[in-house]
C-alpha positions as a printed Julia matrix, in Angstrom:
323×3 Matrix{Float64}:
 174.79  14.96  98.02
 172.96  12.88  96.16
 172.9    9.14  96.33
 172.86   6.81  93.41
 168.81   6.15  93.94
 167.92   9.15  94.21
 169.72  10.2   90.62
 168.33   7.57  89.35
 165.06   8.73  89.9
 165.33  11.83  88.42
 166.76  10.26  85.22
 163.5    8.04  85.05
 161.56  11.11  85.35
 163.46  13.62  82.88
 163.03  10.76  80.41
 159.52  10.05  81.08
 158.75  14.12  80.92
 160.84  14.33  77.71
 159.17  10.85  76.02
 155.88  12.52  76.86
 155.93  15.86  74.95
 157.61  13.56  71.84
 153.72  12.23  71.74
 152.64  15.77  70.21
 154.07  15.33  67.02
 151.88  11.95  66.83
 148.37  12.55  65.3
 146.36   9.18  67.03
 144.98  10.16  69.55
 144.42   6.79  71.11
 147.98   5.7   69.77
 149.13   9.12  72.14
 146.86   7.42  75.03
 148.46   3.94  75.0
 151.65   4.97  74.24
 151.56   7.4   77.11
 150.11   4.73  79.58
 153.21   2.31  78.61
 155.54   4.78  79.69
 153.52   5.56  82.65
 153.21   1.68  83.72
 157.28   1.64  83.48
 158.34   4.35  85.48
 156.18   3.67  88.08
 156.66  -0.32  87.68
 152.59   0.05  88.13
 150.59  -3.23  87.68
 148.04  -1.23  85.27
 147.27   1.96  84.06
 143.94   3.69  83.14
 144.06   6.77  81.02
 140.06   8.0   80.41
 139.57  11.66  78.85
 136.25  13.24  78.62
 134.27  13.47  75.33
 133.94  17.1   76.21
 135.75  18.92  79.11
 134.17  19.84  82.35
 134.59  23.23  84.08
 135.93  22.95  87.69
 139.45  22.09  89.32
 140.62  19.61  91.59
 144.12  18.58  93.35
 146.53  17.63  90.61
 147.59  14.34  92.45
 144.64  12.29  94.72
 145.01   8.72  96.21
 142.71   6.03  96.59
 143.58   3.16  98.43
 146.67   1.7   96.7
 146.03   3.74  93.39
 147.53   7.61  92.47
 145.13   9.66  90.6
 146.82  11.74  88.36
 143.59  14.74  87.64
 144.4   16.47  84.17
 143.28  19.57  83.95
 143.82  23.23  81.62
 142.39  26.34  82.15
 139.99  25.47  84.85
 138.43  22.4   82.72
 138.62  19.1   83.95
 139.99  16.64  80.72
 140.12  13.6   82.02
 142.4   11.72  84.91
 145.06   8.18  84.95
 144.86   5.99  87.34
 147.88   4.24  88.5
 146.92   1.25  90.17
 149.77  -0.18  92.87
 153.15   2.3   91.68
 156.32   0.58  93.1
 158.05   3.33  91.86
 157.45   7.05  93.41
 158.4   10.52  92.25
 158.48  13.43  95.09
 155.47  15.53  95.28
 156.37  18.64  93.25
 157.66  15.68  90.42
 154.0   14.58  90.59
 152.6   17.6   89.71
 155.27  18.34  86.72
 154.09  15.33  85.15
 150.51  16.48  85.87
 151.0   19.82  84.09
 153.0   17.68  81.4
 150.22  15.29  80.9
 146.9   18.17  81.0
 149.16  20.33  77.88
 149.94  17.04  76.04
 146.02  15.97  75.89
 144.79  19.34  75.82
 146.85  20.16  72.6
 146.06  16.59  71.09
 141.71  16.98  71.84
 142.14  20.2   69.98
 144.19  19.24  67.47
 141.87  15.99  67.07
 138.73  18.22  67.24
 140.1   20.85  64.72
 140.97  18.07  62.26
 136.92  16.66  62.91
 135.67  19.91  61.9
 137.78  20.02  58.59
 136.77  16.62  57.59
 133.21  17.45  58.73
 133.71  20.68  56.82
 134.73  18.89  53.64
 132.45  16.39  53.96
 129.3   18.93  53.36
 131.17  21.08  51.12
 131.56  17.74  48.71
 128.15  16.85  48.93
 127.12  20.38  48.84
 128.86  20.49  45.67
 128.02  17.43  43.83
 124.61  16.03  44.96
 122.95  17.99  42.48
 124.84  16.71  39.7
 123.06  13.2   39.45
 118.95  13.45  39.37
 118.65   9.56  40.39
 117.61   9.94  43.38
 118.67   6.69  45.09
 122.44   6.65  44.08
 122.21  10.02  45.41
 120.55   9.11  49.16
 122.98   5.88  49.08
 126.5    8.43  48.41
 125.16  10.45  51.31
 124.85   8.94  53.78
 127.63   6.78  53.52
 129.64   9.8   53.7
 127.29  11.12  56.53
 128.2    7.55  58.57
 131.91   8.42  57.77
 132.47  11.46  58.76
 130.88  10.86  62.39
 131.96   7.39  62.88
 128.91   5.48  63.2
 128.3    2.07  61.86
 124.79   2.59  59.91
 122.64   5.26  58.34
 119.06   5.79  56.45
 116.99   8.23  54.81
 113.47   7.77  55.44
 110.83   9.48  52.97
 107.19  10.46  53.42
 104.87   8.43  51.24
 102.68  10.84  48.68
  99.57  10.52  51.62
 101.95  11.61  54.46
 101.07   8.47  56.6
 103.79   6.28  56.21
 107.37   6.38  56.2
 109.57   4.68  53.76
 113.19   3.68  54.24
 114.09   4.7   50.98
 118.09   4.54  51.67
 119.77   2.3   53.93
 123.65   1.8   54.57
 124.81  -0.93  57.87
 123.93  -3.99  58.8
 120.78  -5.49  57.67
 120.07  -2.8   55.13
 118.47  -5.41  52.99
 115.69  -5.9   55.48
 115.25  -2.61  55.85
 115.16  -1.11  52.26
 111.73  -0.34  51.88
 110.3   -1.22  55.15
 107.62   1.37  56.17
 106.66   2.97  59.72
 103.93   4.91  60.89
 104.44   8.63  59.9
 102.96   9.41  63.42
 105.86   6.86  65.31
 109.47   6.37  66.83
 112.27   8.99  67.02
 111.48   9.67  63.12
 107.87  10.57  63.8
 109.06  12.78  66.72
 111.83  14.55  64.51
 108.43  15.37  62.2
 106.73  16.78  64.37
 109.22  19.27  66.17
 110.96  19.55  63.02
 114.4   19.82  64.78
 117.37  17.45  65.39
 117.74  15.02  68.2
 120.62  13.32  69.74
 119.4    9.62  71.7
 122.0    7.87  73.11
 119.93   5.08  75.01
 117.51   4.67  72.35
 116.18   1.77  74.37
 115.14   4.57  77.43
 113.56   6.87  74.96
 109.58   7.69  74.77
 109.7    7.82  71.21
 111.29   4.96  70.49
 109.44   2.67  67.85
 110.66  -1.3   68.47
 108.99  -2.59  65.84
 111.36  -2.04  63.34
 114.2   -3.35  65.4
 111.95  -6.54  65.92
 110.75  -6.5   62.17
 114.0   -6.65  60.5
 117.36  -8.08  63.71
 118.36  -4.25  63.4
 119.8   -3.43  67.05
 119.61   0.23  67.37
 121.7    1.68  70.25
 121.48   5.54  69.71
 120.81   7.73  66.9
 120.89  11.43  65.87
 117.54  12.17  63.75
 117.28  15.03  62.03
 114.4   16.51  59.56
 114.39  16.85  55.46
 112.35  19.79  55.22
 112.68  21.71  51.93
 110.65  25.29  51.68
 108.5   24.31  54.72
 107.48  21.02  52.74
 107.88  17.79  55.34
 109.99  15.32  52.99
 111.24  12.54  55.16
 114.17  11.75  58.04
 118.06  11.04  58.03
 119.03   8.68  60.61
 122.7    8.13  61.53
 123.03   4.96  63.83
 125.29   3.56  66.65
 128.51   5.36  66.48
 131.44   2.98  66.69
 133.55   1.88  69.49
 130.34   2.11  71.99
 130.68   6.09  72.08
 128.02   8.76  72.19
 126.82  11.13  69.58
 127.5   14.9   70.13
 126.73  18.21  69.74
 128.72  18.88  66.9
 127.72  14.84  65.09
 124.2   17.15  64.87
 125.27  20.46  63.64
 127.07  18.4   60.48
 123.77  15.63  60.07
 121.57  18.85  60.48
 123.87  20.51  57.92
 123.88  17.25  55.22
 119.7   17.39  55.82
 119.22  21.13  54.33
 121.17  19.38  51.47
 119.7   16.3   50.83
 115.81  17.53  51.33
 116.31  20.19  48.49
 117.93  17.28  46.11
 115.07  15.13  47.03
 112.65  17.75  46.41
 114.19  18.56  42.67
 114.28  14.7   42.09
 110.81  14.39  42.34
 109.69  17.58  40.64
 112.22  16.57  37.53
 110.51  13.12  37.47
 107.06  14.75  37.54
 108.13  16.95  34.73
 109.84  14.71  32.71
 106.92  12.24  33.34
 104.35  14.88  32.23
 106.44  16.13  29.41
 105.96  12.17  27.77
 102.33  12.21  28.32
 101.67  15.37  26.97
 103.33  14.28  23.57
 102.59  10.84  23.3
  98.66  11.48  24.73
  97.57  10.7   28.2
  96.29   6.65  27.2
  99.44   6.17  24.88
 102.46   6.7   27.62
 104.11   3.37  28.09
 105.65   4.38  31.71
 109.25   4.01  30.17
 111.62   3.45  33.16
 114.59   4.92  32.89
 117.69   6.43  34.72
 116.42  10.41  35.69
 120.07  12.13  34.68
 118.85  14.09  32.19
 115.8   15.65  29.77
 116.18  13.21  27.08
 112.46  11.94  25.96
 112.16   7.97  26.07
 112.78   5.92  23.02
 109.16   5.2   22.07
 108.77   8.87  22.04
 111.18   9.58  19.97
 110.18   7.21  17.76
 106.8    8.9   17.3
């Protein structure tokens, strides 16, 4: 028969177990994680818990419960991929071994299903993302709103805190931060680099997509723009504008919130956004050319007053018109 302790602790655990699969139906993933860690801190009466997943999971297996010291590990874990672990530093309160490694199974199916969910709902908004600019980048021929709308949306959809597109001068030896979204964007709006330099020059070169995440490390790493302008650049994914085998420029998307890393799939969606934006670039400039060439032609080569205006559509300047 049981005594009144022991019931007791199987009513703290039911209701932890039960508490814990309520978290699916929540869609924060780090609301999940700290709501799950307060639970865990009261039914052990722990003086702290730590609850770190990994960005991506890790094939292997290890022992659902492990001790260090005064701490419990509790090692999640689904389908022979490590997720992450909590650490339960100094539990007053214990559960019975085969308890322990309820909660671990509880625990691994809770975060599995949530990184999924999380990960699915990334690839829809990554997916929409590029399908809107996909759609609509075309629409407006002036070329910096364009750039500007981009990669804003580019910093948005993979959580980082700053974004450029840099374009190749007409000689091919310099390039130009023509767009510019984060902190000191001012100071860098128009700055030029060596074609040949940094990350960006690398990018040119192999013409493929990089992920740096200790930009600081790297080889190719070109200081003098952090030292130019107060920019701190922490990591990056670089990836090339390249429109029918024509070199246009670099898109930069810079230090991802929160201290995290770029990955894999940050890339595939920047590399994705490039194609895009090196092909609207591309018809910019031709439709300027044209539309600059079309004025000359009828107002004569020594008559064209360079009219500035907006390039959203084939409308000939006033002066022209006027002729």
């Amino acid at each position: 028969m049981m005594n009144n302790q022991e019931q007791n602790n199987i009513d703290v655990f039911n209701n932890l177990v039960q508490t814990i699969l309520g978290f699916m139906d929540m869609e924060d993933l780090s609301a999940i994680q700290e709501s799950t860690c307060c639970q865990l801190k009261d039914a052990f009466d722990a003086d702290e818990i730590g609850l770190s997943l990994l960005e991506s999971p890790q094939e292997g297996a290890v022992d659902p419960i492990t001790r260090e010291g005064s701490a419990m590990i509790i090692n999640l874990q689904k389908d022979n991929h490590i997720l992450g672990q909590c650490l339960v530093k100094k539990p007053r309160q214990m559960f019975p071994d085969a308890q322990m490694e309820l909660l671990a199974i509880v625990l691994s199916n809770l975060f599995d299903f949530v990184i999924k969910y999380a990960r699915i709902n990334k690839q829809l908004y990554g997916l929409n993302t590029y399908l809107t600019i996909s759609t609509n980048i075309q629409n407006n021929l002036n070329l910096n709103e364009q750039l500007q709308w981009v990669i804003y949306l580019c910093m948005d959809a993979v959580n980082a805190s700053a974004a450029s597109v840099l374009l190749l001068t007409q000689d091919e030896q310099q390039l130009e931060f023509f767009a510019v979204e984060g902190e000191q964007s001012e100071a860098l709006s128009k700055f030029m680099m060596p074609a040949d330099k940094g990350i960006a020059g690398f990018v040119l070169k192999e013409q493929k997509p990089v992920i740096i995440n200790d930009c600081k490390s790297s080889p190719y790493f070109y200081d003098q723009v952090d030292n130019s302008t107060g920019f701190i650049t922490r990591n990056m994914i670089a990836a090339p504008l390249i429109a029918d085998q024509q070199m246009i420029g670099v898109i930069e998307v810079l230090n991802k919130n929160d201290g995290l890393d770029f990955i894999k799939s940050d890339a595939d969606l920047v590399l994705n956004i490039a194609n895009e934006v090196s092909f609207a670039v591309r018809n910019a400039r031709i439709f300027e050319y044209v539309v600059t060439t079309y004025c000359k032609i009828l107002q004569g080569q020594s008559n064209c007053h360079g009219c500035k205006r907006p390039l959203q559509n084939w409308t000939p300047c006033r002066r022209q018109l006027q002729l």
